[in-house]
Each structure stands twice: as structure tokens, then as C-alpha cells.
N, C-alpha and C positions, 0 to 999 in steps of 0.2 A: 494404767491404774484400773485396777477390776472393780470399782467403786462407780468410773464413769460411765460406762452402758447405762445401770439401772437408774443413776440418776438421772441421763437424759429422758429415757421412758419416764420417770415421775413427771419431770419438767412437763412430757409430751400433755400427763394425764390431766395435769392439772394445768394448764396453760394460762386459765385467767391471773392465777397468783403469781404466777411466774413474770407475767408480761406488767402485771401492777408493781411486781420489785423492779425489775428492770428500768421502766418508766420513770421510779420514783430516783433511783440513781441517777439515769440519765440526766434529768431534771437537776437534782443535787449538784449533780459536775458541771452542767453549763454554768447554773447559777454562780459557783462557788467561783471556779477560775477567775468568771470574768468579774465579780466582785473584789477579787483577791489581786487583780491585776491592777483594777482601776485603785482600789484603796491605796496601794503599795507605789502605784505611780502617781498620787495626791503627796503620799509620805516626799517622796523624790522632791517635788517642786518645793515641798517647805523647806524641806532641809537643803536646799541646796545654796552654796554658799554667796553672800551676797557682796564678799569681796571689802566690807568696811569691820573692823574691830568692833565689832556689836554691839560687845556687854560696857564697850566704857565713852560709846559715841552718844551726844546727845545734841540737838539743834533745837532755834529758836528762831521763830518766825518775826520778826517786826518791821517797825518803820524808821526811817529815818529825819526827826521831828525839827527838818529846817528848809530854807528855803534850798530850791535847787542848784543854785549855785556854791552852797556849803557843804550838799551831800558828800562831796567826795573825801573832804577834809573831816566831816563827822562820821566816815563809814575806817576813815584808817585813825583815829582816836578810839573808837570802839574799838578795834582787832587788836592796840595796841595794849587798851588796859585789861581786856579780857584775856589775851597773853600772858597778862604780869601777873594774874592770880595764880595763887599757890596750888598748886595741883594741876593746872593744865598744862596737857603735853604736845596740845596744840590747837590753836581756833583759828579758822578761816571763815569768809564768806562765799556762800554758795547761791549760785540760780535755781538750785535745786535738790532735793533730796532723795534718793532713791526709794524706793517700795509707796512714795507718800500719795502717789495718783498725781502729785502735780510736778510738770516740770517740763520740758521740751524736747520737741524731736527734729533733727534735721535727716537731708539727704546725703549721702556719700556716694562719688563716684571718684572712679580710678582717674577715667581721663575726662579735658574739659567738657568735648563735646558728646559729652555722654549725659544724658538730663540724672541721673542717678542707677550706682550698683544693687544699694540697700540701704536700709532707713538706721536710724540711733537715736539713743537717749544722747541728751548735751548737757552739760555742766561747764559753766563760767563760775572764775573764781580768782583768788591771790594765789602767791606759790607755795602760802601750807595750807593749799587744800587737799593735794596728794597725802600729805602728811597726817592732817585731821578728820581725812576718810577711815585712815589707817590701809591704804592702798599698798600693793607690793610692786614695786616697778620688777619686769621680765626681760626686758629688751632697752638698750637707750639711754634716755635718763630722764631727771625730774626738768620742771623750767626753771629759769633761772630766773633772778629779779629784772634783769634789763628786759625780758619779757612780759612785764606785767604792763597792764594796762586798765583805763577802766571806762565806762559805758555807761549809759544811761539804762538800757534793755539791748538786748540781742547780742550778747558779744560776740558770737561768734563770725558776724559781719565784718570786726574789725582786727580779730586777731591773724598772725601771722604762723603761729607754732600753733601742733595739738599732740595731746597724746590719747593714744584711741587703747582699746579694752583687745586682750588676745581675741577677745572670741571675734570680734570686728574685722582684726587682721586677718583672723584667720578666712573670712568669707570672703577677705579682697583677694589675699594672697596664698590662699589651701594652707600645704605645708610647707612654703616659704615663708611664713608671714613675720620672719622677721626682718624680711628683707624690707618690712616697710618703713623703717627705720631710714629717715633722710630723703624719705619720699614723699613727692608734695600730693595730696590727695586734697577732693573738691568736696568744700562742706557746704552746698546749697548753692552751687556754683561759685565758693569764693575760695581760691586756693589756701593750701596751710600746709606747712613742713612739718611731716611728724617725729618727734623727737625722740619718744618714748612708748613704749606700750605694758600696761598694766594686767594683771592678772586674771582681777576681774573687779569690773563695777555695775552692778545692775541699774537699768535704767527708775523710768519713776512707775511705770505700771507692771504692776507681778506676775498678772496675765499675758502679756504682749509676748506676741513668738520672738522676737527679737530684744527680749530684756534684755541680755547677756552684750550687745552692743553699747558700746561708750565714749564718745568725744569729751577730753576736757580741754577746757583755751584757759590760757591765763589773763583772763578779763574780770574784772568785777566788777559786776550791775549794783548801779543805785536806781534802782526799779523803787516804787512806792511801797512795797515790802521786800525785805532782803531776810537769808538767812543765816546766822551764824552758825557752824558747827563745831563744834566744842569735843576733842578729845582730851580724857582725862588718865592721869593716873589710877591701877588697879583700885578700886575700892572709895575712890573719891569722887565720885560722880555727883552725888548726893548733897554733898559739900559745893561741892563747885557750880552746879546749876544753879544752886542756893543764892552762892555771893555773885553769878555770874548775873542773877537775876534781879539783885540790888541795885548791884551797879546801873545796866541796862532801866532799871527805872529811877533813876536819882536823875535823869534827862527830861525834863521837863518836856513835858508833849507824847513822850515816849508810849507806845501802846503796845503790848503783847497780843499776836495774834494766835501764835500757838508755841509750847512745848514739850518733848517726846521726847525720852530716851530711844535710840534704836532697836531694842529692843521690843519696846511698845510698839513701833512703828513697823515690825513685821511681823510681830504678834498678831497687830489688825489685819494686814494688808494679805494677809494668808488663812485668815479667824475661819471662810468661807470653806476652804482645803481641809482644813484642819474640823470642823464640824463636819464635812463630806467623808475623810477617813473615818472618825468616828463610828458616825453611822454605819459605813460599807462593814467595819470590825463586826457593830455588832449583829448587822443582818446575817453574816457571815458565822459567828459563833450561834446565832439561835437557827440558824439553817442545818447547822452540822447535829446540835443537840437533836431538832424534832425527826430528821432523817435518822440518825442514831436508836431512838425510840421507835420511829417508825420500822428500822430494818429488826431490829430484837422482837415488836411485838409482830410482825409476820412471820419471823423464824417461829416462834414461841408458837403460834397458831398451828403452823403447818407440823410442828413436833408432835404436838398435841393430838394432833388427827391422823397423827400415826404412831401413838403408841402400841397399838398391837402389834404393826409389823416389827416396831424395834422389839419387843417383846419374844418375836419369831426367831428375830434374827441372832438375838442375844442366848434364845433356848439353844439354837444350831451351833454355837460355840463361837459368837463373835462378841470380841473383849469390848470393855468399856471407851479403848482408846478406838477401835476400828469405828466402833457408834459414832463418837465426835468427829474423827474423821473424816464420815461420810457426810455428816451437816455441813460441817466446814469447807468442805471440798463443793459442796450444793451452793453455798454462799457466794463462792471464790468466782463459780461459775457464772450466776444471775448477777453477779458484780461487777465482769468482766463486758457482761454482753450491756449492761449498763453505761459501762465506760466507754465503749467504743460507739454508741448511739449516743451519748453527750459530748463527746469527742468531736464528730460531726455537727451537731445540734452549738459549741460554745464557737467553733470555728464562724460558723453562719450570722452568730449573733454578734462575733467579735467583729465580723465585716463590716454587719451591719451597724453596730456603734462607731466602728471608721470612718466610713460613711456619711453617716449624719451628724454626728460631734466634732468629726477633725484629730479623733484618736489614734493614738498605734492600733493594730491590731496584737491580739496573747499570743507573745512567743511562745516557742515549742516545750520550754523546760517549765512553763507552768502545766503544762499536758502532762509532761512525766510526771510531774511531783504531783501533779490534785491525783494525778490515776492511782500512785502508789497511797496517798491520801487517802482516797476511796473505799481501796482495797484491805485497807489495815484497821479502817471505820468499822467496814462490813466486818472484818474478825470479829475485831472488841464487840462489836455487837449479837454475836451467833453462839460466841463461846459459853458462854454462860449456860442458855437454854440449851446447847449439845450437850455441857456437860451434865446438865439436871434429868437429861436423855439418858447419859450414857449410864446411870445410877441406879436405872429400872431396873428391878429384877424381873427375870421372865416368867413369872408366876403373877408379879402385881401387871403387870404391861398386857398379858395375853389375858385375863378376863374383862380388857376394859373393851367395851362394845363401840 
């Protein structure tokens, strides 16, 4: 290009402007990626699937208002009538609820004398609780009745079967993991045959690196508060928490300690994510606006203070298009040297938030895309003022001083 010599001599002469646009991109690109990565990697963790029928799960926290030796026969009277209302397509009781922050963790290992492989979420329960998670069995199968069992607390102390969560298998067994199927694995050193494995259930904390791990036993606790979970028919939710809630209190003693749609219950458990994306969006759109502005009003400057010479060059026979051309090409350039000085400069930071947070580091294809990003900013932003350049005539251009 016979454009690029004189441009770099300009670059040379005027170095400070040069070196202020470049800075100002570099700056732009670190900032931007790694905003754009972490936003996008907050989006990941909300959306990511929680493995329970969402929109039509709802659970209920309470007590069971008799002495202890009745609980057991007042915990399957409750599942029984809550069954029989109209619209549910299935209630169990559960030790826990996922995304809620409360519920329990044990150890897993493969072999006995192994103290533990990896840690999980646990859920005890009756045998339509696979059912009232709204769970998909992958490998296996569900428990059967002669399986059930029930406990005071802890059941997984006393259960004999479990059905554990893919993502679980898969850390025991890579990509075997369906071989775990009939394999007896150690829940906190108590053996269990596992029968089934399910697709996914997340555990009770949304943070935890090991959500995605899940033990369920077919035990159900009459702990001093138990939970029902109630799966409904499309659109009856509403309906049914309703009467599910009458009933539950026509029990003399009866106390509610809490109610939630699942919905609500990831809505919260993620609120934190979900404000964090937010924000990252909109540092990220008023970042790209003032750099935008900023790169048009340094174009615009450095136009200005040379209108004579386009003036000159416009007298000598150079069209309107070679004028823009030459800005534009000026642009592409200080753009470029920008890029690859934030390039290195988002690399360094992104370690560094590895490092200190426990983050990935920005893959390579956010590099391509902010660069090409960049580079199409700096256009939109130069064209303009090239073209209100290239419009000079060389009579108004050459007497300006």
C-alpha cells in the first residue's frame, strides 16, 4: 500500500497521539475480554441445568407435630394424601433440596480402605422422589419399594442401594461410568449397591465445585423438620401448593417453616450471578461507548490539524475515497498495535485472576473475537470524521492555517 510509508512517518511525528490511542485500546481490550468472559461464564453457572422439572416443582418445609414414635406413620399419611390431590404428579419426602444452601454432604470412595475418592451432595427419601424431582434415570433403574426404608436422621447410615448423579460416575469411573451400575461403592465408609444413575441433580450449595455430584438412598427421615416436594401438573402449581397447604395445616401442631416454588429457589440461590452478570454487561457496554467516543474524538482532532495537508493532497489529484482511505488505514494501524499490547496486557490479568479467584483463564477465541471487535469499533468510529475529510475541497482546506 503506498498509503503506509507516509502514515508511519506521521505516526513517527506525532508519537504522543499515537501512543495515547494505542494505550487507550490496549486498555479497552484487556478490560473488555476479561469482562466479557467472566460475565458470560456467571451466564454458564445460572443457566446451567439443575436436573429437577423447575417450573412445576415446589417443596415445603415442616414438622411433623407427634410424638416420635408416630412420626413414621404421620410422615406416610401426609405423602399419602398429598398424592391424592388433584393435580399432583407426584410428592415425596426429601432430606433436602437442591440450590436451598441446606442439605448434606458425604464421602464416596470406590474401595473400602480408601478414607474417600470425592465428596456429594446426599438426599434421602421414598421412591417417588426420583419421580418428584422430576429426575431422568441414564443408566439402571429407579428403587424399588422393598427398598425403602426409614430413619430418624442420617439415612444414609442405613441404606443398602443408592443411585448416584452422571457427573459422580463419571469422577469414579471417567468414561466408564456406567459400569457403576451393580457396583457397590462407600458412602462415608458404609457400603451401597448402586442401582441407577441419573442425569443430573445438583447438590444444596450453587457454589460448591462439586454441585453436579449426587447420592440419593431410599430412606426417609423424620428429622424435626422434613421436606415435602411436590411435583405438579403443567400450570397447577398454584392450585396445588394451595390445597397442599390446607391440608398440611388442618394437623393440629402443624407449623410451616418454609415454602418455594423451584423456581424461586434458583432465582435466589444464583440472585448473586445474576447481579454480577448484570453489572459485568453494563461496565462492558459503557466501556465500548466512552472508547468509541474517545477513538472518533482523537480521529476528529488529528483530522483537523491537518487539514491543509489534505487540502494538498486533494489539490495533487487525490479522490475523496483515497482521503478516507488513508485515515482509515491510520486507524486499522494504531488499532492493531493496540491489540496486540492488550493481548498481552488481558493474558497477564487473566492469570492473574486464575490465580487469585480460582478462575479459568480467557480462551483463545475470546482474543480473536474482542480483536476483531476492536478493529470494527475503531472503523465505526474514524469513518465518519475521514469522510467529513474527504469532502474538503482544496481551496477551503489549503487556506486554513
Amino acid at each position: 500500500m503506498r498509503d503506509l510509508l507516509p502514515i508511519l512517518k506521521s505516526l513517527k511525528s506525532n508519537y504522543a497521539a499515537a501512543l495515547l490511542f494505542v494505550l487507550q485500546v490496549a486498555i479497552t481490550f484487556t478490560i473488555l475480554v476479561n469482562a466479557i468472559f467472566l460475565a458470560i461464564e456467571k451466564q454458564a453457572v445460572v443457566a446451567r441445568e439443575s436436573g429437577l422439572d423447575e417450573h412445576n416443582v415446589f417443596y415445603i418445609a415442616t414438622n411433623l407435630p407427634v410424638p416420635d414414635a408416630e412420626k413414621k406413620a404421620q410422615l406416610e399419611q401426609d405423602l399419602i394424601n398429598i398424592n391424592e390431590i388433584l393435580g399432583v404428579k407426584s410428592a415425596a419426602v426429601s432430606s433436602g433440596i437442591p440450590l436451598t444452601g441446606w442439605g448434606r454432604l458425604v464421602e464416596v470412595a470406590v474401595n473400602p480402605d480408601t478414607k474417600y475418592d470425592t465428596f456429594s451432595g446426599y438426599y434421602g427419601g421414598d421412591v417417588k422422589l426420583l419421580s418428584s424431582f422430576g429426575v431422568e434415570i441414564v443408566a439402571g433403574r429407579a428403587f424399588k419399594i422393598d427398598e425403602e426404608s426409614t430413619a430418624r436422621v442420617d439415612g444414609f447410615k442405613y441404606a443398602s442401594e443408592a443411585i448416584v448423579t452422571k457427573a459422580l460416575a463419571v469422577s469414579l469411573f471417567d468414561s466408564q461410568w456406567q459400569s457403576i451400575v451393580g457396583k457397590t461403592i462407600y458412602i462415608n465408609n458404609k457400603p451401597q449397591r448402586v442401582v441407577g444413575v441419573v442425569e443430573t441433580l445438583q447438590a444444596a450449595w450453587p457454589s460448591w465445585v462439586v454441585v453436579e455430584h449426587g447420592v440419593i438412598s431410599p430412606v426417609k427421615e423424620t428429622d424435626d423438620i422434613v421436606n415435602f416436594v411436590v411435583r405438579t401438573d403443567p400450570n397447577e402449581q398454584q392450585r396445588v401448593q394451595e390445597q397442599t397447604l390446607a391440608y398440611l395445616m388442618s394437623v393440629y401442631g402443624r407449623k410451616i417453616d418454609k415454602v418455594e416454588t423451584f423456581n424461586d429457589v434458583k432465582r435466589r440461590a444464583y440472585s448473586a450471578e445474576n447481579a454480577a452478570s448484570k453489572t459485568l454487561f453494563g461496565v462492558i457496554f459503557g466501556l465500548l461507548l466512552v472508547t468509541t467516543l474517545g477513538i472518533y474524538g482523537q480521529s476528529r482532532y488529528g483530522i483537523i490539524k491537518r487539514f491543509k495537508l489534505i487540502g494538498i493532497r486533494r489539490a495533487m489529484g487525490a479522490s475523496k475515497g483515497e482521503i478516507m482511505r488513508y485515515f482509515m488505514l491510520e486507524n486499522m494501524i494504531l488499532t492493531c498495535m493496540g491489540i496486540l499490547l492488550g493481548i498481552i496486557l488481558a493474558i497477564v490479568l487473566s492469570i492473574a485472576f486464575s490465580n487469585a479467584f480460582e478462575l479459568g483463564t480467557v480462551p483463545s477465541r475470546y482474543m480473536l473475537f474482542g480483536s476483531i471487535g476492536m478493529l470494527l469499533l475503531g472503523q465505526i468510529a474514524v469513518v465518519y470524521p475521514a469522510f467529513r475529510a474527504a469532502q474538503l475541497s482544496p481551496a477551503v482546506a489549503t487556506r486554513v492555517i
